[in-house]
N, C-alpha and C positions, 0 to 999 in steps of 0.2 A: 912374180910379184915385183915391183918395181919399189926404192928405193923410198920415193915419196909415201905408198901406200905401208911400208913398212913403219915407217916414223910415225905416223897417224895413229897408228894402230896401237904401238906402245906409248904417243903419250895419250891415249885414251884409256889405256891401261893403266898408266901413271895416275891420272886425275880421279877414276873408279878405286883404285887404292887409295889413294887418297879421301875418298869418301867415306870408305869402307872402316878407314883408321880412324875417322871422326865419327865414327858410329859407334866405332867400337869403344874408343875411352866414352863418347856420351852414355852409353848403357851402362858402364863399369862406373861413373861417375853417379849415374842416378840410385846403383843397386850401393853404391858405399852412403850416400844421403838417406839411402831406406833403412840400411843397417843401423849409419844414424839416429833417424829419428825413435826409432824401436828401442834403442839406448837412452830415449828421454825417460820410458817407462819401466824398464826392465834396471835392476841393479846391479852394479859394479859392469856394466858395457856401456863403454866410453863413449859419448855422441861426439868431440869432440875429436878424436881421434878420428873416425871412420870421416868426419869432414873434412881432418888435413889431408887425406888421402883421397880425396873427393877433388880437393882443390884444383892437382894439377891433370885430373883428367879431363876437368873443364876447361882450363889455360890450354890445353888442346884440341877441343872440340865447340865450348860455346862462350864465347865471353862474356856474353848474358848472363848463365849461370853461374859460369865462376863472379863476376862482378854484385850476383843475389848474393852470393854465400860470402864475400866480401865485407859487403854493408849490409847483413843482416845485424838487427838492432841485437842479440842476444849473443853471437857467437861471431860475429866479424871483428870484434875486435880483440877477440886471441888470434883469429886466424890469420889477420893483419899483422897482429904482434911477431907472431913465429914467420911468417912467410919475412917479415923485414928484419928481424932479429934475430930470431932464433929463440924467443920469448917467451916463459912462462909464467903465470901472473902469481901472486903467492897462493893467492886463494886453489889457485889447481894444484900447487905443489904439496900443499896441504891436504888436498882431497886424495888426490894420487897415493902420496905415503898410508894415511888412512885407510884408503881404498886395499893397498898392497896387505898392510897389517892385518884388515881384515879378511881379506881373500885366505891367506894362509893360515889364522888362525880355524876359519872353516874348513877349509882341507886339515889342517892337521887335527881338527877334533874330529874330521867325518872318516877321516881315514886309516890315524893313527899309523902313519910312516916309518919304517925304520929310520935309524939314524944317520944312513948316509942318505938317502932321497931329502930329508928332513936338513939337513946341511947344506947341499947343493941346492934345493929350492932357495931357502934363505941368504944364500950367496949370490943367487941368481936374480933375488929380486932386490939385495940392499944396495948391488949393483949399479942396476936403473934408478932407485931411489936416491943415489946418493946422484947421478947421473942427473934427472930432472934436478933436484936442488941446487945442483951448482950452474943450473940453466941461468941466464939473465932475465931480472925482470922488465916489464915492458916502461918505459921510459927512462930506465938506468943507463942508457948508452947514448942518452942526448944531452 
């Protein structure tokens, strides 16, 4: 095999990988938008979340989609927010805490936990709570 037919060959190999990697975050970007939208209906699963995680497999595979999910009228502008800022708006901060309180409230009535599971949950989530809270809101750093 000669020199030339080798180079061919791998960047043909190259550009099929290449495809192959925008295939794959495109699938991985559409099943985080399905997880998504199922969180519009289902309680305490974050649609919101499984979008920022949607975001950057589209910034890799379509800019179509990532540019939908962008300027969508409902949810582009947190996603905007955090992708420029790091932004959370209060209203989610709000929901989130709520969300956390209530979550463990129902484990810990459906459960009824010892006291060290029941300590380490609560540590584990006043953590992130207090974590989003001290997040920026979106137009506080202009």
């Amino acid at each position: 095999m000669s020199m030339r037919v080798l180079a061919e060959a791998s960047q043909a190999d190259l550009l099929q990988r290449g495809r192959a990697a925008r295939a794959g975050w495109l699938v991985l970007g559409v099943m985080l938008v399905a997880i998504g939208f199922v969180g519009i209906f289902v309680p305490l699963l974050p649609t919101t979340d499984f979008l920022l995680l949607a975001l950057p497999c589209f910034a890799r595979s379509s800019p179509r989609l990532e540019a939908w999910l962008l300027n969508h009228p409902r949810y582009g502008p947190s996603l905007r927010a955090w992708r420029t800022d790091r932004a959370v708006s209060r209203h989610a901060k709000i929901a989130a805490c709520i969300g956390m309180a209530l979550g463990y409230g129902l484990f810990w009535f459906h459960l009824r936990p010892g006291i060290f599971l029941s300590c380490a949950l609560v540590a584990f989530m006043l953590f992130w709570a207090i974590w989003i809270v001290r997040r920026p809101e979106p137009g506080a750093l202009r």
